[in-house]
C-alpha positions as CSV (number, residue, x, y, z in Angstrom):
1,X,-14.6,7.0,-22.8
2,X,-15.3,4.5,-20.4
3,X,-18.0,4.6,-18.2
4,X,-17.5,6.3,-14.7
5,X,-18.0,3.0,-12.9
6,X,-15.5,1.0,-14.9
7,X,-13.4,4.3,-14.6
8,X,-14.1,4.3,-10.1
9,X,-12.9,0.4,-10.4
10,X,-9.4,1.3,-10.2
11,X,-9.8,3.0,-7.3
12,X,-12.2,1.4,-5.6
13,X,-10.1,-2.0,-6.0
14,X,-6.8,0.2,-4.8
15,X,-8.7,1.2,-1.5
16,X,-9.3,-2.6,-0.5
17,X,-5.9,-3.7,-1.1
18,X,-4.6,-0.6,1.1
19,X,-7.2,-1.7,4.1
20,X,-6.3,-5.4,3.4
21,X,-2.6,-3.8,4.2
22,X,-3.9,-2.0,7.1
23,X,-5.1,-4.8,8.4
24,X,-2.3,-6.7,7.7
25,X,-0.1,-5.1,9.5
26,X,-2.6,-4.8,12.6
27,X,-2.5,-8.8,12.8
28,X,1.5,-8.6,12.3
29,X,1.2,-6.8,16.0
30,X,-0.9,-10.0,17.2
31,X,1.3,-12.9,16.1
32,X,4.0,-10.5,17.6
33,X,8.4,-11.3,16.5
34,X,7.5,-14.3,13.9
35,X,5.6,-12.1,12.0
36,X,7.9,-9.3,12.0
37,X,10.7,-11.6,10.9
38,X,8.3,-12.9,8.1
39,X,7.3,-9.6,6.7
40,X,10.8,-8.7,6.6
41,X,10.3,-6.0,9.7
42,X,13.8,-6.8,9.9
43,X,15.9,-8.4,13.2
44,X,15.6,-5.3,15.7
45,X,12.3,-5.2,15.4
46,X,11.7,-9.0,15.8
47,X,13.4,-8.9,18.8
48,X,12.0,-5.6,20.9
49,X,8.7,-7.6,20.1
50,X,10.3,-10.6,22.0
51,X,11.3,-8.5,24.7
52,X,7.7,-6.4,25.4
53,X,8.8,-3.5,23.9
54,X,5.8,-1.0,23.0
55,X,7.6,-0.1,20.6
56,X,7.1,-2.6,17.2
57,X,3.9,-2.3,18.0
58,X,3.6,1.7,17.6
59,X,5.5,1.7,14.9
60,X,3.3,-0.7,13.1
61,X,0.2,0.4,14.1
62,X,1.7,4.0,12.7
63,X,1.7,2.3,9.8
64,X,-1.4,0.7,9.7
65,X,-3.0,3.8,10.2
66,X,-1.4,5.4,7.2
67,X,-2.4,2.6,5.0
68,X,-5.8,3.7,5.6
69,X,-5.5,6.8,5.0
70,X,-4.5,5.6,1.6
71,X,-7.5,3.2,1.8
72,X,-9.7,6.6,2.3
73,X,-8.3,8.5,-0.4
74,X,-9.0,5.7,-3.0
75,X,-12.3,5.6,-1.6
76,X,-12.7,9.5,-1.7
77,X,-11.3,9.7,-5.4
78,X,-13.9,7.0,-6.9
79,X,-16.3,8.8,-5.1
80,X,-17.3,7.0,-2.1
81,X,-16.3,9.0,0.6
82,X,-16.0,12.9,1.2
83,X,-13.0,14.4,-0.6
84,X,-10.1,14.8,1.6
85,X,-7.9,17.9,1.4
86,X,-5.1,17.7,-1.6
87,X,-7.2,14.1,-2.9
88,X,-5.1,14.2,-6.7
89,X,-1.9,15.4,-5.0
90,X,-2.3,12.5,-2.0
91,X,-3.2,10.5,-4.8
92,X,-0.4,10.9,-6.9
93,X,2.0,10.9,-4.2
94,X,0.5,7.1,-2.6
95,X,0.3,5.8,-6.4
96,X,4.3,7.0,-6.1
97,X,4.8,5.3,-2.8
98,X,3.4,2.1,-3.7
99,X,4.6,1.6,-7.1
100,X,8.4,3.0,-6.4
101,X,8.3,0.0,-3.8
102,X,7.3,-1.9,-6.0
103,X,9.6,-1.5,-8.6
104,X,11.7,-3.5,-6.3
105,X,10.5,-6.3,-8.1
106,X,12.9,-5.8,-11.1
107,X,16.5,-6.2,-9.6
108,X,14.6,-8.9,-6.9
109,X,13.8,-11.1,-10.3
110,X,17.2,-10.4,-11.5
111,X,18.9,-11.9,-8.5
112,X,16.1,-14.7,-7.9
113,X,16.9,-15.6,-11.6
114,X,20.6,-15.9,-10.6
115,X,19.8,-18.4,-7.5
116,X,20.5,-15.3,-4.9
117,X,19.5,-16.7,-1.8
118,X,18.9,-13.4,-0.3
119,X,15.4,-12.9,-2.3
120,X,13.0,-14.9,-1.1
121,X,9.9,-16.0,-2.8
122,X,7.8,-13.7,-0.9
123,X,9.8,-10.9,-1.3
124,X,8.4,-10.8,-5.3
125,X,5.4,-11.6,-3.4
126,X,5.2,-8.5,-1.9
127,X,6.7,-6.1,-4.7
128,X,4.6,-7.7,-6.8
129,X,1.0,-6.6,-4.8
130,X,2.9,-3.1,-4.0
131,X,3.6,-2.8,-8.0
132,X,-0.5,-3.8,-8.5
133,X,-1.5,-1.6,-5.8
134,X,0.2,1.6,-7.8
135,X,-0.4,0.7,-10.7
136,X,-3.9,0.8,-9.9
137,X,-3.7,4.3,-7.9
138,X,-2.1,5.2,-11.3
139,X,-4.3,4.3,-13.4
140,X,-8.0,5.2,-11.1
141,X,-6.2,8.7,-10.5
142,X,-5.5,9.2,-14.3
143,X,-8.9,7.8,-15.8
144,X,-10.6,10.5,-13.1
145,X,-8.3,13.4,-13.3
146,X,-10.5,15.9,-14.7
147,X,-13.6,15.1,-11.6
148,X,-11.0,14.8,-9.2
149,X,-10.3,18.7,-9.6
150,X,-11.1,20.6,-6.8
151,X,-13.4,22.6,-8.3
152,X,-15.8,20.0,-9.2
153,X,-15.6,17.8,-5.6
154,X,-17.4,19.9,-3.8
């Protein structure tokens, strides 16, 4: 078996990229409608961000906060932080999240392989770090499944 700090890597790595993201999407409210066109935010949003509306900027920062969350549960399952209630069901359910959305790489390389000009380049960017991101919460959540039993985290 591997040892517990090779095993709390996972994890650990998965909780930075989801505060990178957090943070990410914090700046996203700073550089305001370009940004939210980049980061495929789509149209609507772009443009109540060019007219002062509040709200792009609630909604993001919504998001920003539940990123991390996910940050703090990767950090409380490779045993960093306090355990949060439901940590292998939260877990399982943000390894889910991120890697479902990242399975979007597969038909996106399909139809950049066919010259689609509707995928862009940093579309696979994204699917791609989503995809790593899960796979990650995946694989920290499986190698630590049996300490991440309530029981034992307390």
């Amino acid at each position: 078996m591997a040892p517990l700090i090779a095993r709390e890597y996972a994890l650990t790595s998965a909780g930075w990229l989801s505060a990178s993201v957090a943070a990410l999407h914090v700046v996203i409210i700073f550089f305001g409608a370009a940004a939210y066109r980049y980061f495929g935010a789509g149209e609507d949003m772009a443009r109540q961000a060019e007219a002062g509306s509040a709200m792009p900027a609630v909604l993001t920062l919504a998001l920003a906060t539940i990123f991390a969350v996910f940050a703090l549960y990767a950090f409380a399952g490779a045993g960093r932080l306090r355990r949060p209630p439901l940590l292998r069901t939260g877990l399982v359910a943000i390894a889910a999240i991120y890697t479902l959305r990242g399975l979007a790489l597969i038909p996106e390389l399909v139809q950049f392989a066919r010259g689609s000009a509707t995928v862009m380049p940093r579309q696979l960017v994204f699917s791609t770090v989503s995809l790593t991101i899960g796979l990650l919460y995946l694989a920290g959540t499986a190698l630590l499944w049996p300490r991440l039993h309530p029981a034992r985290g307390r």
